[in-house]
N, C-alpha and C positions, 0 to 999 in steps of 0.2 A: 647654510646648515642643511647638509642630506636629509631627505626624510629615511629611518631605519625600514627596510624591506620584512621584515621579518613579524618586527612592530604593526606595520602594516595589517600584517596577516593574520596579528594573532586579532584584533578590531575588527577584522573584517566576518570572523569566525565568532566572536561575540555578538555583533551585530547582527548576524543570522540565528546566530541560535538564542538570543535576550539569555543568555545564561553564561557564566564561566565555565563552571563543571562540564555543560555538554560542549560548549565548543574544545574544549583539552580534549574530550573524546573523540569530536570532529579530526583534529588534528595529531589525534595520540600524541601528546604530550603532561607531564604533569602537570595539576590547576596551579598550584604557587608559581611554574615557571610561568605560565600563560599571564596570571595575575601580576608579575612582574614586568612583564614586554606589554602591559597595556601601562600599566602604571608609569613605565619611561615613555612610554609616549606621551601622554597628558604632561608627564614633567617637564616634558623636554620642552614643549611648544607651550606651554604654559596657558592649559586650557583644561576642561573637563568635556568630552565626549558622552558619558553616560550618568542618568539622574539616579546616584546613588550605588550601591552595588548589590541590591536586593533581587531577584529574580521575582517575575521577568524582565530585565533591565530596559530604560527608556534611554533613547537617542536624542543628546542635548540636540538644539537648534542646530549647530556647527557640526555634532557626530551624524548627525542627518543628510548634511549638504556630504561630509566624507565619504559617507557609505556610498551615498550614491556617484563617487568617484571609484571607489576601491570596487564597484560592482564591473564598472566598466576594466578598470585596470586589472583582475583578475581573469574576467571573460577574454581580454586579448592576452593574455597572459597564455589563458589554458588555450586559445586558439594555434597560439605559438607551438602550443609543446602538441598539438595535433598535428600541425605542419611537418615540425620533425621526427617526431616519432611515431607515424600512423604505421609505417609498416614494418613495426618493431610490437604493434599491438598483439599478435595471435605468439610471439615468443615470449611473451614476459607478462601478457595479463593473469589475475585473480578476480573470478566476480563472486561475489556473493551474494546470493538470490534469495529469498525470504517469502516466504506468502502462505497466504490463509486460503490456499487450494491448492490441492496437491497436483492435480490433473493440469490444472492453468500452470503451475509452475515447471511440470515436464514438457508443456510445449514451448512456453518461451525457451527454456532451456535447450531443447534443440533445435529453434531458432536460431540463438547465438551460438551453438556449435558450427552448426551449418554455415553461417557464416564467416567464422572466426573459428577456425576450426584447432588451432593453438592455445585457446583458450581454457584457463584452469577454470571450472566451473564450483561451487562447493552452495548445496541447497539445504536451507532452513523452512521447517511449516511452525505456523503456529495458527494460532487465532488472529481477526483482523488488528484487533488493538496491541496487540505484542508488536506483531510485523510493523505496525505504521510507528512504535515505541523504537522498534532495533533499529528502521531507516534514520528517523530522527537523532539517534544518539549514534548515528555512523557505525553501525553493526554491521548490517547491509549495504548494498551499494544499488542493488534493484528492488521494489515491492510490489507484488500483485495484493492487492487490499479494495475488500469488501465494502462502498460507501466509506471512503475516506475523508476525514477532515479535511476540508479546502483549504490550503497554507499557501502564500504568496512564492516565500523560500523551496516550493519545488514541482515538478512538471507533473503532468498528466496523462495519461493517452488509457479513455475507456479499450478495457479489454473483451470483456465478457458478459451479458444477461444474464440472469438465471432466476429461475420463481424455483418455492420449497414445493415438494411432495410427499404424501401423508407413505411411510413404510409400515408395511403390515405385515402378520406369521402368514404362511400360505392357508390357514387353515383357520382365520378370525373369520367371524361371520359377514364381514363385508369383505372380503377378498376379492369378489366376482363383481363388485358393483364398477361400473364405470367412474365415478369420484366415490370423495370421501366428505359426507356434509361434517362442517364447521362443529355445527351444535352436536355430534357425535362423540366429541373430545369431554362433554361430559359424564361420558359413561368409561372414559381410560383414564388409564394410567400415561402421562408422558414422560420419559427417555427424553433429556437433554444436557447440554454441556454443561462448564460450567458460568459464572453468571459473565464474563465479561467477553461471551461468544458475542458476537454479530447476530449468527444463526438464531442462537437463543433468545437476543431481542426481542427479534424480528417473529418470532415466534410469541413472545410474550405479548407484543402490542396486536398483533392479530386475532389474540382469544381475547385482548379488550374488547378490538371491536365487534367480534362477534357476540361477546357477551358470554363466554361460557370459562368455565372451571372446571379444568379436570379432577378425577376423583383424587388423583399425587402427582407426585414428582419425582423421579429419583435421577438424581445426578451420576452420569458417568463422561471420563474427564475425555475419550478421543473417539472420533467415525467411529472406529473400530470396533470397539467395544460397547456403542449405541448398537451399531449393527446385530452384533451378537445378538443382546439382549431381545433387541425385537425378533429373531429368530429364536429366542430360548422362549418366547412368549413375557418377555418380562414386564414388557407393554408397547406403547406406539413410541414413533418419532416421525420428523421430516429431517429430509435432505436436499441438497440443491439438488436439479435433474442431473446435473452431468457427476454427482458423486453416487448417482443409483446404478452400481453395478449388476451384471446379472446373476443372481441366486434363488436357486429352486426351491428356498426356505422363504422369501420373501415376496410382497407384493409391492408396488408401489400406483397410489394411486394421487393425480390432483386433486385439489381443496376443489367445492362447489362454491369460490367466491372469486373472486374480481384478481386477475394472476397480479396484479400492480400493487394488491394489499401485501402478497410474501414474495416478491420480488429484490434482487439484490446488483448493484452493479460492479462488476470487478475492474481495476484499473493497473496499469504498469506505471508506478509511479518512482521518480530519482528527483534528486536536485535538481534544482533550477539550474544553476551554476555548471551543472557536469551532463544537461542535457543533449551540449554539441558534441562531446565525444563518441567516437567509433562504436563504442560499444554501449551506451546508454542507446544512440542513435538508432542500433540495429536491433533495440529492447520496445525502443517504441515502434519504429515500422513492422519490428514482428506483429507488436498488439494491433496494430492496424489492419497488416494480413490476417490475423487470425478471424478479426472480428470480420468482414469482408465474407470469409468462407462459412459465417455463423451471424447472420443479421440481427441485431436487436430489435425487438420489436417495434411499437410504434409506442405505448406508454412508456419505455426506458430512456425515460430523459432525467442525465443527469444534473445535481442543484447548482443554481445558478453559480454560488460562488466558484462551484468548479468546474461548470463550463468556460466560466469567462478563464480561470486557468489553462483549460484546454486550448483554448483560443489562442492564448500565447504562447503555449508550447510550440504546436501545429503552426506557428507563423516564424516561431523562432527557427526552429527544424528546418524548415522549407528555404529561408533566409541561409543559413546555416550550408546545405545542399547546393545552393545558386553557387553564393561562394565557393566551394569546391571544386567547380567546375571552368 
């Protein structure tokens, strides 16, 4: 009795994503069909693979030992279909790039133009936790994301550093200082996004620890329109350095504190699974080049659990290249 290929995949798509709903997404298919090709498989072989059908789904004993077959069988799978279609990549690809910086996302982007120069490119911004939302439910296929959740199910490769800076009207009374002290913010108003920015965190937990309270708060929803405001005098904000363009309305100055307390690390993050292909490949050595011509400091060490992910991207990649050769 064949095992069903199809069955296969849709278990396999489950098992990565511990959900029905997003793996149907993963695979654009509808969830009753997906829920039916897992359900004949269990029938068939007359076993149970997952405890229960609640989200996030656990892997029986036996869906366990599976996955970590279907992991290998799908990786030589996709190794396959690199073989024969690598250079059919620049006529027929679609990528869809995502991320919580605009600037980092026009350079990967013509990264893989440059490369890949056939390629249809189509880009998404959002905030971090959207972007690493749309990668996860297969929106996107690439994400630049700010301090990402560590996840097993996908690759790594730091992109970018960046600490915030205090933006000011050209004409507030600290415009000419060299920084901006901390404890200053209790005499503003701040300018920030909305609550499930990154930026905005990372903002928040830094006036904990400086201990201070700005006088308000007023919420506006994109860059853009922070920007204005702090040029219409509406009050302060920060921004990463490499979003402080130049404007003869604004100042922008650093915090008088320790650059590692509003510091942020940017990554190019894809699946695990679709890290060997052409175009993932040339997403991460882009991030590599980039970061290369723009050194991270010496506090920008990212957390362990996604170093050690890094670790196996950067081993798999490299593994990945030898073969090629």
């Amino acid at each position: 009795m064949g095992v069903n290929h199809q069955h296969l995949r849709a278990f396999h798509a489950v098992a990565i994503e511990r959900s029905i709903s997003r793996a149907a997404r993963r695979l654009n298919v509808a969830q009753p069909t997906l829920s039916q090709q897992l359900k004949a498989l269990e029938q068939r072989h007359q076993t149970a693979l997952f405890e229960g059908r609640k989200p996030p789904l656990r892997l029986t004993l036996l869906g366990q030992k599976l996955f970590d077959l279907t992991q290998k069988l799908f990786a030589t799978s996709q190794n396959i279909d690199e073989l024969l279609d690598d250079d059919q990549v620049e006529r027929t690809a679609l990528v869809r790039l995502g991320s919580d910086s605009p600037v980092y996302a026009v350079r990967i982007a013509a990264i893989l133009q440059q490369k890949h120069p056939g390629v249809t490119l189509r880009v998404r911004i959002g905030n971090a936790k959207e972007t690493f939302s749309w990668l996860s439910q297969a929106e996107i296929d690439i994400g630049i994301v700010s301090d990402p959740p560590a996840n097993g199910a996908f690759a790594y490769e730091p992109l970018f550093n960046d600490w915030l800076a205090v933006a000011l009207p050209k004409d507030h009374p600290r415009a000419n200082d060299l920084v901006f002290p901390a404890s200053a913010f209790a005499e503003e108003r701040l300018l920030m996004r909305d609550a499930s920015s990154r930026t905005r965190a990372i903002i928040e937990d830094m006036l904990v620890v400086a201990d201070v309270t700005p006088t308000g708060v007023m919420e506006l929803h994109t860059r853009e329109t922070i920007r204005e405001g702090v040029a219409m005098g509406l009050g302060l904000s920060l921004f990463c350095s490499s979003e402080c363009p130049p404007d003869d309305r604004i100042v922008y100055l650093p915090l008088d504190i320790d650059p590692s307390a509003v510091r942020m690390t940017g990554y190019v993050v894809c699946l695990a699974e679709r890290r060997r292909t052409p175009l993932m490949r040339a997403a991460l050595e882009g991030a590599a080049e980039l970061r290369l011509l723009s050194p991270l400091p010496v506090y920008a060490k990212p957390s362990e659990p996604v170093a050690r992910q890094i670790r196996r991207t950067r081993a798999a990649t490299a593994s990945a290249m030898e073969s090629s050769h």
